[in-house]
C-alpha positions as CSV (number, residue, x, y, z in Angstrom):
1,X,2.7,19.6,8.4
2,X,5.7,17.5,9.9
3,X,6.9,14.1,8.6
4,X,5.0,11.1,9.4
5,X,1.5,8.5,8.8
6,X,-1.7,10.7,8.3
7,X,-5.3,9.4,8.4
8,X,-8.0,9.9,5.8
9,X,-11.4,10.3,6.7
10,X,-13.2,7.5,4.3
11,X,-16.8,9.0,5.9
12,X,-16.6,12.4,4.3
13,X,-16.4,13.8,0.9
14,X,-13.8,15.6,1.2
15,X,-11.5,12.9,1.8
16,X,-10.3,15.0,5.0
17,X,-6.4,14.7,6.1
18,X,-5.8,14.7,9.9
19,X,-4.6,17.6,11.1
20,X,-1.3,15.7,12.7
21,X,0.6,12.3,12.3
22,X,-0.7,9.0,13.7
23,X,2.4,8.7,13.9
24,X,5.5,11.0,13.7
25,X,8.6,10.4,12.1
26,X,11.9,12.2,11.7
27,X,12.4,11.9,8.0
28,X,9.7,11.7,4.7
29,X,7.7,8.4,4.5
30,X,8.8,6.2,1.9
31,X,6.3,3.1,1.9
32,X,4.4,1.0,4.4
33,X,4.3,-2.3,4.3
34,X,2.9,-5.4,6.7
35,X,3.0,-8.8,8.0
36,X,-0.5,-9.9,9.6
37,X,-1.3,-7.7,12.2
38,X,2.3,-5.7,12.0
39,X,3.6,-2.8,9.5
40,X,6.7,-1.5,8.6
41,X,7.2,2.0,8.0
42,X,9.9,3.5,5.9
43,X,11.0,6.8,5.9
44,X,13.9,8.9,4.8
45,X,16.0,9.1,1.1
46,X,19.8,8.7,-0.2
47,X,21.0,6.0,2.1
48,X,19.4,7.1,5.9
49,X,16.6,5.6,6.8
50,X,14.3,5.2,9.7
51,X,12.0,1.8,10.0
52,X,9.7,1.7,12.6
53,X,7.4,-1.5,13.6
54,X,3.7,-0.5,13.7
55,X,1.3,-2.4,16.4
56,X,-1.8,-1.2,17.1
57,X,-1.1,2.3,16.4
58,X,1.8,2.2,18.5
59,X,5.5,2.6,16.9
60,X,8.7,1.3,17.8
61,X,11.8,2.7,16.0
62,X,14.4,-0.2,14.7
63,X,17.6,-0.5,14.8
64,X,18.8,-1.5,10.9
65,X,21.2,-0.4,9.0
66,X,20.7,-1.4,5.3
67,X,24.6,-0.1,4.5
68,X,25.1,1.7,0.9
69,X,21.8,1.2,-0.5
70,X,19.6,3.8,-1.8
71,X,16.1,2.4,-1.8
72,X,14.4,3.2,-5.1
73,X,11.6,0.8,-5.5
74,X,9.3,-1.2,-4.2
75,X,9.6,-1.5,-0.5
76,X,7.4,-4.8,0.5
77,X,7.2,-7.4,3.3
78,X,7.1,-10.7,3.0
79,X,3.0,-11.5,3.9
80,X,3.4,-14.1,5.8
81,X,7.1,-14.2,7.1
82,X,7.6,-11.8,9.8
83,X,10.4,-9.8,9.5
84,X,11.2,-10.3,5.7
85,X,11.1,-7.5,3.6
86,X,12.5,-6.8,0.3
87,X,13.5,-3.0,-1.9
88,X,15.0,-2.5,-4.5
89,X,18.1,-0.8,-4.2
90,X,20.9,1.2,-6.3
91,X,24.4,2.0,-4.6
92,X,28.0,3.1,-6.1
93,X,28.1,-0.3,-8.1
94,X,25.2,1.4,-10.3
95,X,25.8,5.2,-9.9
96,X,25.3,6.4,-13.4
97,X,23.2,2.9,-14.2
98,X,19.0,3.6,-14.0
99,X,17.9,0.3,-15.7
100,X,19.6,-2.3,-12.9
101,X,19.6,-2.4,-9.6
102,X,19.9,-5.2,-6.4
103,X,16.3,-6.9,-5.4
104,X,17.6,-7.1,-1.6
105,X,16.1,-9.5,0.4
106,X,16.4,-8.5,4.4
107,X,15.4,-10.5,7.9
108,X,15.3,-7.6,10.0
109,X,14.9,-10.0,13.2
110,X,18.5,-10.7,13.0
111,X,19.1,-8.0,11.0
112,X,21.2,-9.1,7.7
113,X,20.6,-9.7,4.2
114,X,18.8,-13.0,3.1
115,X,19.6,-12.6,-0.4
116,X,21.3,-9.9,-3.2
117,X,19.7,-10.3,-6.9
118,X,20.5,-8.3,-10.1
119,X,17.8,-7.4,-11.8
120,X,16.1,-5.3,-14.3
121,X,13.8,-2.1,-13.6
122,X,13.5,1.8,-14.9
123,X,14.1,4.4,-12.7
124,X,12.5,7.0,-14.8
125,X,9.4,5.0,-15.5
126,X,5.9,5.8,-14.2
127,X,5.7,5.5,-10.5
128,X,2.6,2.9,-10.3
129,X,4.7,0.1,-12.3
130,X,5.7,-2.8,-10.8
131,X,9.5,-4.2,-10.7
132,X,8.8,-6.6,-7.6
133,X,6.2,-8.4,-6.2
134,X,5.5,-11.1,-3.5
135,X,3.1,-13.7,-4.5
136,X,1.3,-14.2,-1.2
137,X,0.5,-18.1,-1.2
138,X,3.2,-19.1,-3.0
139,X,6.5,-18.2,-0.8
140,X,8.0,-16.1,-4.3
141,X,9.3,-13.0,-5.1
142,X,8.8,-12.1,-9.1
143,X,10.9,-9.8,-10.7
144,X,12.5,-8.5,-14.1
145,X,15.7,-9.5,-15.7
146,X,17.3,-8.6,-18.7
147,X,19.5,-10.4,-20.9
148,X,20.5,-9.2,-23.9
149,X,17.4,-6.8,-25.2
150,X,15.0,-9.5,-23.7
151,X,13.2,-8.6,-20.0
152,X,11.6,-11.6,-18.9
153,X,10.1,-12.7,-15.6
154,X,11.8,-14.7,-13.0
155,X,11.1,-15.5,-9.4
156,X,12.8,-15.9,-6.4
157,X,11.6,-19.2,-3.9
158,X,11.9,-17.8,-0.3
159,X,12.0,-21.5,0.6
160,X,14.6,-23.2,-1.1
161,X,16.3,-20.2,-2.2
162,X,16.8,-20.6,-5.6
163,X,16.3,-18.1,-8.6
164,X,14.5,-19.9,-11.1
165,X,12.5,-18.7,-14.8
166,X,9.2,-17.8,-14.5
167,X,7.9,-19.9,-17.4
168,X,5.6,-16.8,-19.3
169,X,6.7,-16.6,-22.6
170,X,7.5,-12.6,-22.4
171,X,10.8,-10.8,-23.9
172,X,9.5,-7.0,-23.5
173,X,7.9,-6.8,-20.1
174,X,7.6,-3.6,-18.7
175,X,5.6,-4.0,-15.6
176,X,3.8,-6.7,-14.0
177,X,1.3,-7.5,-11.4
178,X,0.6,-11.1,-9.4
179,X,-3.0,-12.3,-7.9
180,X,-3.3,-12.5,-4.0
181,X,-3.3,-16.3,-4.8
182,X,-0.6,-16.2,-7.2
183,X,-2.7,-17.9,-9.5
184,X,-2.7,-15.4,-12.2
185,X,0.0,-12.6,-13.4
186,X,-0.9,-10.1,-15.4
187,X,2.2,-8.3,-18.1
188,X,2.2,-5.1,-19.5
189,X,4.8,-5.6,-23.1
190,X,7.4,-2.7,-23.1
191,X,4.9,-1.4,-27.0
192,X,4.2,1.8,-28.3
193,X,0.4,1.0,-27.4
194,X,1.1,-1.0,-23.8
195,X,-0.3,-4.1,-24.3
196,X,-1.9,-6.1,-21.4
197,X,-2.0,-9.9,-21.2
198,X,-3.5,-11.8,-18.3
199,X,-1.3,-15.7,-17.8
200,X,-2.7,-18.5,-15.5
């Protein structure tokens, strides 16, 4: 069918597709993201992209231009700030690199960048880890940096905005998840056998 947000029936068995788009876009969906009772829509590849603000069912295409980045993971809004998102994005400066990448932080209300961080994350890796993550309660965005052969967690505090160490005692994290609260994080070590470890 054409590009754009389908619906799935949760009443039936069959997990039914609707037959057309919600809502229609011009280019393959990306992500979807939200703030409250708003959601942002990506769609497109390479460095053209469409975003379009989601209200009640009802979309409005934005204007934003996100220059020479390619977005490769993690699409996410801010949860509580409306109009912050953040992706992780590759461009020229990392053409031939798959293990960094900038953690861009964009206001799309006045439509620049908040903040540009080098970090860690694996472009070939399995497509349900985690390089980036908001910590609802807690105004700060955790990712992965490497130093060296260590990749350890750090965080980024939307409000003072400063980069600071995240304090868990990990040197081979290869994904990671935070709680709604941001009380707990849970790291999967970068093993042959994937360890799990849960941190408070």
């Amino acid at each position: 069918g054409p590009y754009g947000l389908y619906k799935i029936s949760l009443n039936k068995r069959s997990l039914s597709l609707s037959k057309s788009p919600i809502i229609k876009t011009m280019r393959m969906v990306q992500g979807l993201s939200s703030w409250g009772n708003k959601e942002l829509l990506l769609a497109g590849q390479e460095n053209i992209y469409n975003f379009y603000l989601i209200v009640k069912n009802e979309a409005k295409l934005l204007n934003i231009d996100i220059l020479d980045y390619t977005i490769i993971r993690d699409p996410i809004c801010h949860p509580s700030q409306n109009g912050v998102f953040a992706f992780i994005g590759s461009n020229v400066n990392y053409q031939d690199d798959k293990k960094r990448g900038d953690l861009c932080i964009y206001d799309i209300n006045n439509q620049k960048y908040i903040e540009k961080i080098n970090i860690y994350f694996d472009k070939d890796s399995y497509g349900g880890n985690r390089f980036s993550q908001w910590a609802p309660t807690k105004n700060k965005l955790y990712f992965l940096k490497k130093e060296r052969d260590e990749i350890r967690l750090y965080y980024y505090n939307y409000l003072n905005k400063k980069t600071q160490y995240s304090g868990i005692d990990e040197n081979k994290i290869k994904s990671f998840v935070i709680s709604n609260d941001g009380q707990y994080c849970v790291i999967l070590r970068d093993t042959d056998t994937d360890q799990i470890t849960v941190y408070k």
